[in-house]
MMTF fields as JSON, N, C-alpha, C and O atoms, coordinates in Angstrom:
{
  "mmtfVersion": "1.0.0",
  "mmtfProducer": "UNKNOWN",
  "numBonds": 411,
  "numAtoms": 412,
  "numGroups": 103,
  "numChains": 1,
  "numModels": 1,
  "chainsPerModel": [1],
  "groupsPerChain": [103],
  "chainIdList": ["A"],
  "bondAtomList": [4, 2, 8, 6, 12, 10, 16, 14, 20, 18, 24, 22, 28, 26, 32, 30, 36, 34, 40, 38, 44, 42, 48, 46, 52, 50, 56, 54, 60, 58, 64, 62, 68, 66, 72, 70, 76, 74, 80, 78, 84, 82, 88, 86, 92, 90, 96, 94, 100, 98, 104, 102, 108, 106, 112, 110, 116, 114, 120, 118, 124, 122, 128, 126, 132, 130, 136, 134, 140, 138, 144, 142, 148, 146, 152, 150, 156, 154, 160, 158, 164, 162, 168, 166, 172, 170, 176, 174, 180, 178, 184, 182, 188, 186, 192, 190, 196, 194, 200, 198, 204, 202, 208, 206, 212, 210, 216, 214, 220, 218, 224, 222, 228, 226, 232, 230, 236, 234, 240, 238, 244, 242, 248, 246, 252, 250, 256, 254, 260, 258, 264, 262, 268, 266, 272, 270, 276, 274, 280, 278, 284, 282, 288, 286, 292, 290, 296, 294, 300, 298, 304, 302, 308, 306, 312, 310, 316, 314, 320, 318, 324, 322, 328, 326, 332, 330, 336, 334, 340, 338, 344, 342, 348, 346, 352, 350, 356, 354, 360, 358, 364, 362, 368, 366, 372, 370, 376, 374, 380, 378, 384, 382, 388, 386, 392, 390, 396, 394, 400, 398, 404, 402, 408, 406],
  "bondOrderList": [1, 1, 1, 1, 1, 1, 1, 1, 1, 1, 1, 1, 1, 1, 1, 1, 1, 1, 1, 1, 1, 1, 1, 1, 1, 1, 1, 1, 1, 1, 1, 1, 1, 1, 1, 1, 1, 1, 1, 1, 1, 1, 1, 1, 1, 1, 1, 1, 1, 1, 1, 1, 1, 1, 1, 1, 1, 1, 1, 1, 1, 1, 1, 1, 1, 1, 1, 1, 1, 1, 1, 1, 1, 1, 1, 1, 1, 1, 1, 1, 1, 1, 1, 1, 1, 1, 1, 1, 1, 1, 1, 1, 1, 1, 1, 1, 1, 1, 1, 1, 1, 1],
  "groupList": [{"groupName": "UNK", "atomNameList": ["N", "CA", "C", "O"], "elementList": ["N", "C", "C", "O"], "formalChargeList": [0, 0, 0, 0], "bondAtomList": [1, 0, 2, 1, 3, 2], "bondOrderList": [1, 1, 2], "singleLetterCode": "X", "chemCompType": "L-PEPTIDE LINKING"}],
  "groupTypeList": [0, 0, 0, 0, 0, 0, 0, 0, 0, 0, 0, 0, 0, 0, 0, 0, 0, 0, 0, 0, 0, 0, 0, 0, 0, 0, 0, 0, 0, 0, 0, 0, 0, 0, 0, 0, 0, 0, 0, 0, 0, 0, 0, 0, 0, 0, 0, 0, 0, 0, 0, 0, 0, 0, 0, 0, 0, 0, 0, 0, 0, 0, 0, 0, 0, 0, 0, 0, 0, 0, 0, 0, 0, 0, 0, 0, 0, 0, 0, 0, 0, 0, 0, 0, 0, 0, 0, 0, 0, 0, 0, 0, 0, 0, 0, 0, 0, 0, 0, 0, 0, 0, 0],
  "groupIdList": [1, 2, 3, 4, 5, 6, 7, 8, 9, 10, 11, 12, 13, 14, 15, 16, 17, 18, 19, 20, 21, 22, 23, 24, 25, 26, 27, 28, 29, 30, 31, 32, 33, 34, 35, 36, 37, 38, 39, 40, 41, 42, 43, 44, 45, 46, 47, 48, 49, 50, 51, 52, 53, 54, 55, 56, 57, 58, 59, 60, 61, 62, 63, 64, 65, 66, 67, 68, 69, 70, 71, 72, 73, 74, 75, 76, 77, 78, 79, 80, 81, 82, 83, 84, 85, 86, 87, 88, 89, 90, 91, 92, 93, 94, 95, 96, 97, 98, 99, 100, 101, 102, 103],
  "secStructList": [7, 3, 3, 3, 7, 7, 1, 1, 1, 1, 7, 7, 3, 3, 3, 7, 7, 1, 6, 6, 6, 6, 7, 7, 7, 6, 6, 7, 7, 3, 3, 3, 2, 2, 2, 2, 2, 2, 2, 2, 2, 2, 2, 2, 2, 2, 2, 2, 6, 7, 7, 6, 6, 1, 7, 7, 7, 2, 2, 2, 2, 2, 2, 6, 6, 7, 3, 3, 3, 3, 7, 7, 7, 7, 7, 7, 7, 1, 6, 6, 1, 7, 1, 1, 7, 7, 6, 6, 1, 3, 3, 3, 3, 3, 6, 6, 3, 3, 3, 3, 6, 6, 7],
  "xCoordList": [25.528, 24.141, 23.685, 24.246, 22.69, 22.317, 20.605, 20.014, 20.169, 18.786, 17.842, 18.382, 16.573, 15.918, 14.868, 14.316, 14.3, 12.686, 11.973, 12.394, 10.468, 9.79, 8.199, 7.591, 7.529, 6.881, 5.444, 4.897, 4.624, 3.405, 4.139, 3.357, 5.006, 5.15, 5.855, 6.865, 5.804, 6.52, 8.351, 9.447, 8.012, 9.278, 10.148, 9.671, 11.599, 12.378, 12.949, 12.492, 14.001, 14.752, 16.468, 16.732, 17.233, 18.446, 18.973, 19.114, 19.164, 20.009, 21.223, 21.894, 21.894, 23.497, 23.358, 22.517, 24.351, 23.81, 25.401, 26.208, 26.044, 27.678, 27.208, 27.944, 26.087, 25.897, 25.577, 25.52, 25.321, 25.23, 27.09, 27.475, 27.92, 29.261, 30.138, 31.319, 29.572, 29.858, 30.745, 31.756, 30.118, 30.874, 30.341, 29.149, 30.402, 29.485, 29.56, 30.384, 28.141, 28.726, 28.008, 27.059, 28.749, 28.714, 27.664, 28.422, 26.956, 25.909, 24.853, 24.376, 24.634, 23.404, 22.533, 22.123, 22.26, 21.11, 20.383, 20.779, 19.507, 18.356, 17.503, 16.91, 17.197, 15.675, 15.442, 16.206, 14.388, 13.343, 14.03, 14.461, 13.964, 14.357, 14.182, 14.983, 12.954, 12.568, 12.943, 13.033, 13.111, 13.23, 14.44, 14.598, 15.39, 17.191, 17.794, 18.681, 16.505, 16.933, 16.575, 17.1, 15.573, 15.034, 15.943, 16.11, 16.96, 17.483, 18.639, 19.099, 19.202, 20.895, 20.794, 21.428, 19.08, 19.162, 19.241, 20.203, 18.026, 18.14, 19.524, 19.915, 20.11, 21.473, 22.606, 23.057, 22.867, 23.577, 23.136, 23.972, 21.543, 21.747, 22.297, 23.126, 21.969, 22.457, 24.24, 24.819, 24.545, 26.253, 26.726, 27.565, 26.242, 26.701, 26.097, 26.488, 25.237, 24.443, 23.733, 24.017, 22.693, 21.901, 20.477, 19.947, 19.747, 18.412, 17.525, 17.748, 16.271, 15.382, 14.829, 14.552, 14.654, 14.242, 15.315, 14.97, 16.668, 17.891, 17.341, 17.025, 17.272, 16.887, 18.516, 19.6, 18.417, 19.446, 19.735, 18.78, 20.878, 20.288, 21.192, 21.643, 21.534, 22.316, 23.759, 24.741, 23.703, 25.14, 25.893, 27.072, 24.907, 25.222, 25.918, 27.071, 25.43, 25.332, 26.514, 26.993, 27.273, 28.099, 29.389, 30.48, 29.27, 30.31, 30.543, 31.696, 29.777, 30.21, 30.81, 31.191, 30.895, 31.399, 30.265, 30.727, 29.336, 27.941, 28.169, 28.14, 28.414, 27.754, 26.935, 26.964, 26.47, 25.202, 25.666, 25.568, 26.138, 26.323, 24.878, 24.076, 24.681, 22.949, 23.875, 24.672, 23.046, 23.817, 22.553, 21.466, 22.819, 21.65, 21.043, 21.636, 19.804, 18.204, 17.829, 18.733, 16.678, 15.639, 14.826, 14.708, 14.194, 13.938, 12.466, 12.123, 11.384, 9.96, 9.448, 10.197, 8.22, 7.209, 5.863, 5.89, 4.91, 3.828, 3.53, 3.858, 2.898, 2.063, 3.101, 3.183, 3.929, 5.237, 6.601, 7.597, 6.387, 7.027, 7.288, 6.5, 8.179, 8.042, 7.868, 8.222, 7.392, 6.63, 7.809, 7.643, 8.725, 10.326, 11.477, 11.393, 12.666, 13.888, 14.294, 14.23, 14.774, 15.392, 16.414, 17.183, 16.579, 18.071, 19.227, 20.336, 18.991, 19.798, 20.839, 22.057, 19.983, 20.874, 21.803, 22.666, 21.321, 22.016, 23.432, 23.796, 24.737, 25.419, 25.833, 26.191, 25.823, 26.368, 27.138, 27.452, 28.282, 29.706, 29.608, 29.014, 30.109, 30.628, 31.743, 32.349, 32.351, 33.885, 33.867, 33.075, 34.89, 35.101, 33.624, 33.538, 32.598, 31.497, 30.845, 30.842, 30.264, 29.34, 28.324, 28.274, 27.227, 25.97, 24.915, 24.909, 24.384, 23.954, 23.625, 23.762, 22.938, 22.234, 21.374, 21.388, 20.331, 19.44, 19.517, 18.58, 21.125, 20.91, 20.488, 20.331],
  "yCoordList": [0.634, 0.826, 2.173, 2.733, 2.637, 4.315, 3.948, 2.892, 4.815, 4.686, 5.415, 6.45, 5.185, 5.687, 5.642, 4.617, 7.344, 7.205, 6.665, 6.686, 5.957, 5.679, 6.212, 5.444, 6.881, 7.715, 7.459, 7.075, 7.56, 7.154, 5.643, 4.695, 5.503, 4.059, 4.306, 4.943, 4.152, 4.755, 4.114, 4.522, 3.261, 2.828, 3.067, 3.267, 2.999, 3.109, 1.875, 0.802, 1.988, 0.494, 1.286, 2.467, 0.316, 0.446, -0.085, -1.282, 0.694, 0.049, 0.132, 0.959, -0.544, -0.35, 1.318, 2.11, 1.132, 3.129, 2.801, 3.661, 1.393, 1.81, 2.568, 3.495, 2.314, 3.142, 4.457, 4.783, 5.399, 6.76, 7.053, 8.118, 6.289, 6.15, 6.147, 6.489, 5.766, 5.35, 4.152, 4.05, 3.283, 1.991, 0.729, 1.021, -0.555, -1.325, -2.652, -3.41, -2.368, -3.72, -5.007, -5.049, -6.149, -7.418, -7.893, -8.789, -7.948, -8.441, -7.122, -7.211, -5.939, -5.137, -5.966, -7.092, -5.306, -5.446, -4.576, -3.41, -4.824, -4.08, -4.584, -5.58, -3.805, -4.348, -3.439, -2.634, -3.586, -2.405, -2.414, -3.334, -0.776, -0.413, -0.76, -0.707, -1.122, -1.234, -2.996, -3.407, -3.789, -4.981, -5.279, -6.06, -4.48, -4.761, -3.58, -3.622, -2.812, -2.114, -2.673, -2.318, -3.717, -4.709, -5.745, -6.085, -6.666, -7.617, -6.827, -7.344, -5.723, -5.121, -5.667, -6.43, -4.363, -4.073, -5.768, -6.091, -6.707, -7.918, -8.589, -9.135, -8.371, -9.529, -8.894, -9.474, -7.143, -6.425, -6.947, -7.444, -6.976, -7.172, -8.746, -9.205, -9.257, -10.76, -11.186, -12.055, -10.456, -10.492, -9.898, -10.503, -8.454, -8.063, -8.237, -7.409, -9.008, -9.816, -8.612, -8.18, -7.718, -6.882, -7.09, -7.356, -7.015, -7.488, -6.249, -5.039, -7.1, -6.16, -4.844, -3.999, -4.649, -3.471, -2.146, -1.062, -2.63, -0.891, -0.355, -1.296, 0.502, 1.217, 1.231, 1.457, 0.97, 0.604, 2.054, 2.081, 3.116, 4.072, 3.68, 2.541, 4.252, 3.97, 4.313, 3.602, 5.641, 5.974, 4.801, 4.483, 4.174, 3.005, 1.963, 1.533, 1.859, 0.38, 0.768, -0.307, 1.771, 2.528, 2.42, 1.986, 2.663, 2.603, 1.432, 1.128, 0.676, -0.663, -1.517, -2.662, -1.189, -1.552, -2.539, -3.484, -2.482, -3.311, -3.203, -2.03, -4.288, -4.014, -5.225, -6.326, -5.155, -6.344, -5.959, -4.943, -7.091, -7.485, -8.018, -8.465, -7.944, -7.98, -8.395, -7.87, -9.767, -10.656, -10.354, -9.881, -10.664, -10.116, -11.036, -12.115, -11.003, -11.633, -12.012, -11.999, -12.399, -12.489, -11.256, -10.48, -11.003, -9.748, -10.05, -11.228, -8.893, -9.756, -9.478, -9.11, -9.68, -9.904, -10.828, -12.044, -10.176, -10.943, -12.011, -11.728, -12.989, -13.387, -14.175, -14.215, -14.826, -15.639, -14.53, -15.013, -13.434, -12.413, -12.565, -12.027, -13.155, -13.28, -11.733, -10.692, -11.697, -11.168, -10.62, -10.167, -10.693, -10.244, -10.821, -11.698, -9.907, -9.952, -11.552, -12.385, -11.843, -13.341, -12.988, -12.218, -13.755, -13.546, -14.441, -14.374, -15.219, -16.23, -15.152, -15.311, -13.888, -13.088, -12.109, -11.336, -12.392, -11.946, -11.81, -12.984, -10.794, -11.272, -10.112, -9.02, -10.206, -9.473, -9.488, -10.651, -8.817, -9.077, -7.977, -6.974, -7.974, -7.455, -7.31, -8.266, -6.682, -6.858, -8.339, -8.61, -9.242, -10.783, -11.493, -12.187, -11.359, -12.359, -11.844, -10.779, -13.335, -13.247, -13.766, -14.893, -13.195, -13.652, -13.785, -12.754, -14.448, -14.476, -15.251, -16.293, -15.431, -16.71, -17.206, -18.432, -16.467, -16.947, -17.774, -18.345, -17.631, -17.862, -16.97, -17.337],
  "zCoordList": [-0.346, -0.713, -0.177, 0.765, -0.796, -0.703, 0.057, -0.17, 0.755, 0.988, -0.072, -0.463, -0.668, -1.648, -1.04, -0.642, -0.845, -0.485, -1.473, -2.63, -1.039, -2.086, -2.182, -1.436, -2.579, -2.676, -2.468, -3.502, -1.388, -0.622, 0.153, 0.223, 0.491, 1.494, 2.623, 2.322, 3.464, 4.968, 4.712, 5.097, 4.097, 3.667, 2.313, 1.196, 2.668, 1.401, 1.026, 1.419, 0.228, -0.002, 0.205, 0.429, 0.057, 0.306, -1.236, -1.486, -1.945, -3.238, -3.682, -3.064, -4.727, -4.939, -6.079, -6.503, -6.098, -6.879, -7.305, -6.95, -8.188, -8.541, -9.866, -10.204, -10.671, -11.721, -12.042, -13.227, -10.996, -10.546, -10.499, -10.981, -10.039, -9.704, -11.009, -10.938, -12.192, -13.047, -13.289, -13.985, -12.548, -12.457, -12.624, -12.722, -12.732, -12.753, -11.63, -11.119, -11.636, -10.263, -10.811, -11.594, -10.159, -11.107, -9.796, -9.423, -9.194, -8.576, -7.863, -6.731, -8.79, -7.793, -6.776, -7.057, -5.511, -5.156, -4.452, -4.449, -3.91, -3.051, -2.5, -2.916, -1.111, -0.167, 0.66, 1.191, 0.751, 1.407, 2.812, 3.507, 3.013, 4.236, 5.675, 6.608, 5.621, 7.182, 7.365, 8.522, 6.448, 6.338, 7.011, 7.95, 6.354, 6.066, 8.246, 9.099, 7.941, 9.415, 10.439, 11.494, 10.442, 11.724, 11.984, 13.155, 10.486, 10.488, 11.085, 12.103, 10.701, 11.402, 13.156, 13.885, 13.323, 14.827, 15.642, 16.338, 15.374, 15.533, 15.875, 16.906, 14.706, 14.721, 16.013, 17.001, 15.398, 16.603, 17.701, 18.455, 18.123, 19.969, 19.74, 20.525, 19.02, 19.28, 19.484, 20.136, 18.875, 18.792, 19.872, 20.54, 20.31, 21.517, 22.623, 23.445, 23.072, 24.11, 24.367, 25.485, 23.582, 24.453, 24.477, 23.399, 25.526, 25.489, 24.745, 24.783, 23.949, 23.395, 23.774, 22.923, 25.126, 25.375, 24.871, 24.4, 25.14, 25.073, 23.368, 22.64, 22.995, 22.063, 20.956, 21.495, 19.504, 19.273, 17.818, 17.041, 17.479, 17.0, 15.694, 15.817, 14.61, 13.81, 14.045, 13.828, 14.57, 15.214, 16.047, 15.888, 17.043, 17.584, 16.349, 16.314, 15.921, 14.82, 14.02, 13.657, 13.53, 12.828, 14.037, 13.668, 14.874, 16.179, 16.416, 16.724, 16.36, 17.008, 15.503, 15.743, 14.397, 13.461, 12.83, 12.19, 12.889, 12.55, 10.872, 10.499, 9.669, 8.858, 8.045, 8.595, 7.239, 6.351, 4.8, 4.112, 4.631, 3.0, 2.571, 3.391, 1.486, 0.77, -0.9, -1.677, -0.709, -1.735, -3.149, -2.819, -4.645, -5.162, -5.135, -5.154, -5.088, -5.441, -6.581, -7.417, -6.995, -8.012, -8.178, -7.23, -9.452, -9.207, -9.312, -9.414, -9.291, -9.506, -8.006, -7.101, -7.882, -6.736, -6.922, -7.11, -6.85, -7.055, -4.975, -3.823, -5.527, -4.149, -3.585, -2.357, -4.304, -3.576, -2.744, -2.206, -2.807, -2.489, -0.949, -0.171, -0.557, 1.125, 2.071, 1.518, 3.288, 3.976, 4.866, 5.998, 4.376, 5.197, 4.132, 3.272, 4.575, 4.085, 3.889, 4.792, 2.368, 2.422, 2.766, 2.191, 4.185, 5.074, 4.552, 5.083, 3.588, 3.129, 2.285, 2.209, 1.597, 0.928, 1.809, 1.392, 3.392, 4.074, 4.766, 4.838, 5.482, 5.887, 7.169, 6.727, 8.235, 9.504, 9.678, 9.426, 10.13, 10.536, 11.502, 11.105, 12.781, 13.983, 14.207, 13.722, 14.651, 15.324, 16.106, 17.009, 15.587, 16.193, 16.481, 17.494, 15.725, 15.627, 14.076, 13.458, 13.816, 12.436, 12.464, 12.957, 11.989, 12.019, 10.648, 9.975, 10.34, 8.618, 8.122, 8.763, 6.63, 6.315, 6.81, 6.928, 7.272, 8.048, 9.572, 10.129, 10.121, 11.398, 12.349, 13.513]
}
C-alpha cells in the first residue's frame, strides 16, 4: 500500500496502487492514515512489551519487522461509518508474535 495525501485533511489514506503497477489486485483496499498508523504503533508496543510513553518512529516499526495486512472492506460512508479502523480487516505480524482481528 502507498500513502496518498488528501487535500484540506491532516490526514491521508494508505491505498493499494497494483493498478498504477499495471496489475490487478483481486481484493484492493484502503484506510485512512492516521487510523492504520495508531493501530501499527498500538499493536507493536503490545508484541514487544513496550509501555506507552517510549515514542515509536517508523524506522522503528520497519526494523523490528512490524507489518499490517488490510483485508478489503465495504466501500461507502455515511453515519454508520465507524469512528476508527475496522480492525477485523486487520492483521499484525511481528517477528514470532501475531496480533489482529480486533484483538
Amino acid at each position: 500500500m502507498y500513502f496518498a495525501r488528501r487535500k484540506g485533511y491532516a490526514y491521508g489514506d494508505y491505498v493499494c496502487r497494483a493498478t498504477a503497477r499495471g496489475e490487478v489486485c483481486p481484493a484492493p483496499a484502503a484506510m485512512r492514515s492516521d487510523w492504520l498508523e495508531a493501530f501499527t504503533v498500538d499493536r507493536f508496543r503490545e508484541a514487544a512489551g513496550m509501555d506507552a510513553e517510549r515514542s515509536i518512529s517508523r524506522s522503528t516499526l520497519l526494523e523490528g519487522g512490524a507489518r499490517v495486512t488490510v483485508g478489503k472492506g465495504r466501500s461507502g460512508g455515511g453515519p454508520s461509518r465507524p469512528a476508527g479502523p475496522d480492525t477485523s480487516r486487520l492483521t499484525f505480524t511481528f517477528p514470532h508474535a501475531q496480533v489482529g482481528h480486533g484483538d
